[in-house]
C-alpha positions in Angstrom: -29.6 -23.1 -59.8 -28.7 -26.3 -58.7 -30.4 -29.6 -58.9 -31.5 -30.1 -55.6 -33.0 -26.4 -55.9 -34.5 -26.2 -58.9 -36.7 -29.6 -58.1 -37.3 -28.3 -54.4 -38.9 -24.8 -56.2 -40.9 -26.9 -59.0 -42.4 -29.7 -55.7 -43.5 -26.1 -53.9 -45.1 -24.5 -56.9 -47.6 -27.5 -56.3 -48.6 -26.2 -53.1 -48.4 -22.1 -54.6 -52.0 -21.6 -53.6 -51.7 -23.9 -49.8 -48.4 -21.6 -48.9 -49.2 -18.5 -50.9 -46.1 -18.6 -52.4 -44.9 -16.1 -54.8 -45.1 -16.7 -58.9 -41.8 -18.2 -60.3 -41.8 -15.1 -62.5 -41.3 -13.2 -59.2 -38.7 -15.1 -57.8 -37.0 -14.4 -60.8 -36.8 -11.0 -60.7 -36.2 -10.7 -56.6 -33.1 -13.5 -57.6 -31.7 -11.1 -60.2 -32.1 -7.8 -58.6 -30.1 -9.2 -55.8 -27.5 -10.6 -57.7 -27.1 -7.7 -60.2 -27.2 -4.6 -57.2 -24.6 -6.9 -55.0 -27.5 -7.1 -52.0 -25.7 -8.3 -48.7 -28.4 -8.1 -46.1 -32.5 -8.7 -46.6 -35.2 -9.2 -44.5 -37.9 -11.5 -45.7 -41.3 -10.5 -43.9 -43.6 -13.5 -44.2 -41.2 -16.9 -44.6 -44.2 -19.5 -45.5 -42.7 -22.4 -46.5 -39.5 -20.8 -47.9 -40.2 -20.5 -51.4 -39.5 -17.1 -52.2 -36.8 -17.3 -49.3 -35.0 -20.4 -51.6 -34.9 -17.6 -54.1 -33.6 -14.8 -52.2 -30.8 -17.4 -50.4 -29.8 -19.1 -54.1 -28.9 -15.3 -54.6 -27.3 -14.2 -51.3 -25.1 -17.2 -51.5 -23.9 -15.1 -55.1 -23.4 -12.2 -52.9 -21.7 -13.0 -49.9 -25.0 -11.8 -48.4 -27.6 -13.4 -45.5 -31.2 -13.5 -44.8 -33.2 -13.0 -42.0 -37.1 -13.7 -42.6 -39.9 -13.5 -40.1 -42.8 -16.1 -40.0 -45.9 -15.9 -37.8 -46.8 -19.5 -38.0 -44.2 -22.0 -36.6 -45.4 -24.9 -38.6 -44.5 -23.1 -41.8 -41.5 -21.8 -40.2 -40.2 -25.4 -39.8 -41.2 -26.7 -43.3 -39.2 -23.5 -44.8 -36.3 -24.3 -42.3 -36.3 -28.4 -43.9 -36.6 -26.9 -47.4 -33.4 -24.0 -46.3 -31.5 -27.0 -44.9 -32.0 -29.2 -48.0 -30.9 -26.5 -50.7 -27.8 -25.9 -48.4 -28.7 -22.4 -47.6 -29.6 -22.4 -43.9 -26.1 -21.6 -43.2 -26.8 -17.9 -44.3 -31.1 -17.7 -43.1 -31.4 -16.8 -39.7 -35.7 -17.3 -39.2 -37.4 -15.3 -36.5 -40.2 -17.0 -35.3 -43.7 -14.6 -34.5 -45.7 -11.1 -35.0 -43.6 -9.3 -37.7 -44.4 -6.2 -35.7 -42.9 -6.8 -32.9 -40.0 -9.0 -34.2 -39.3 -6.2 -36.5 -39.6 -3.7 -33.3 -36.9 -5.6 -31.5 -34.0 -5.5 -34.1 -31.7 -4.3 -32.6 -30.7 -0.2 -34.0 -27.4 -1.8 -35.3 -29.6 -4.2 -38.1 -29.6 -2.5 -41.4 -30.7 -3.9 -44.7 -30.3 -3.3 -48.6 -33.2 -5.0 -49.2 -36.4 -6.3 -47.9 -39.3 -8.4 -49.6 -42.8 -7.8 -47.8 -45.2 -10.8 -48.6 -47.6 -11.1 -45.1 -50.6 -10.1 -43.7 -51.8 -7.1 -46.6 -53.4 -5.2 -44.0 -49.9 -4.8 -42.2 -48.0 -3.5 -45.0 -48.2 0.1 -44.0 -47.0 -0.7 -40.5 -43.8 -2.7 -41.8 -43.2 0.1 -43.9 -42.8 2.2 -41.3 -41.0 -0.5 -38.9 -38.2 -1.0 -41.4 -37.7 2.6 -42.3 -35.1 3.0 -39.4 -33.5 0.1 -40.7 -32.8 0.5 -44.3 -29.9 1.1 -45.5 -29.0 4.4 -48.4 -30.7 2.6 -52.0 -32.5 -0.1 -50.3 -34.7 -1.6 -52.1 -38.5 -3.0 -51.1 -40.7 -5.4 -52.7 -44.2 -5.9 -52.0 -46.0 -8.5 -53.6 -49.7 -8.6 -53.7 -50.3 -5.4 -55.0 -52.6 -5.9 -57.6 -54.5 -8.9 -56.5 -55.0 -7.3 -52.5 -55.5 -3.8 -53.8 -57.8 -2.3 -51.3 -56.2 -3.9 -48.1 -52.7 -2.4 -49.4 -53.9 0.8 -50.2 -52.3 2.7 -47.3 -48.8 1.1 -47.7 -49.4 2.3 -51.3 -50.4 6.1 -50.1 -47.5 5.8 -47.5 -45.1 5.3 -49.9 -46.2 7.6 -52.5 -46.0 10.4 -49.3 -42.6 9.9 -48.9 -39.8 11.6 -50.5 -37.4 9.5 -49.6 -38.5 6.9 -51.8 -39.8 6.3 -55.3 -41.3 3.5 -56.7 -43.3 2.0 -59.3 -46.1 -1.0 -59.6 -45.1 -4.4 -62.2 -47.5 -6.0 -63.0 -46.4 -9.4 -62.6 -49.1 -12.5 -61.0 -50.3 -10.7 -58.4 -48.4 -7.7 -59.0 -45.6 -6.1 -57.3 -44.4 -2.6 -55.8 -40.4 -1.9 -55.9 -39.6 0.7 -53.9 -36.0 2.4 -54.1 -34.9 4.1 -51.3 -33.3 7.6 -52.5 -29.6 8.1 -51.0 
């Protein structure tokens, strides 16, 4: 990680609870999953203030890869777009600006992705689930974060993934905890 980076990540782990950013220890592991399954394409559902998108990007630029992540709130949107421009990553972030739903809903059929990282409204999970299915590509992987700590609102997402074949998955209990699902060729 570079300079510039690593004291833009440690400045927004002062405002974790503000952004509801992801722990460090999670951007770890979304950083080196990337990196060590080649991931070209992700989709970032719930952009914040780009922290967890800084870590995703650091790794994408590794890969060859790019990131497109979704953020409701346009305020956030342009703090993560300063803190994308200042890490020199920008060039490979395209951020979508509105309702995950329906930005997700008007991808076009051609968007596929190896990897997405779901970290917005709990309640939603199930629907993105089911919203990004068309678009994943064979062994995607998923991460959800808030697993643990939002139990009951991500209980369906939970039961919806557990109901499908095409996937398994299992729960890490990192800060907050996590579900990785693996999308079975």
């Amino acid at each position: 990680m570079d300079e510039i980076t690593s004291q833009t990540l440690a400045e927004l782990e002062k405002t974790q609870k503000e952004f509801w950013n992801i722990p460090r220890k999670t951007g770890v592991l979304i950083n080196t999953f990337i990196k060590m399954m080649n991931i070209k394409n992700v989709l970032e559902i719930g952009t914040s203030n780009g922290y967890s998108g800084l870590w995703i990007a650091k790794a994408l630029k590794t890969t060859g890869g790019k990131l497109t992540t979704i953020e409701y709130y346009e305020k956030r949107q342009s703090v993560a777009i300063e803190n994308f421009r200042k890490c020199g990553v920008l060039d490979i972030v395209r951020p979508l600006q509105g309702d995950a739903c329906e930005t997700i809903q008007n991808l076009g059929d051609e968007e596929k992705f190896d990897f997405v990282f779901i970290d917005a409204n709990k309640r939603e999970y199930v629907k993105y689930f089911e919203l990004i299915k068309p678009h994943l590509t064979d062994k995607a992987l998923i991460i959800a974060d808030n697993i643990i700590s939002h139990a009951e609102k991500v209980q369906t997402f939970i039961d919806a993934v557990d109901a499908d074949d095409d996937f398994q998955y299992e729960i890490v209990e990192v800060p907050g905890g996590i579900l990785i699902a693996y999308k079975n060729a």
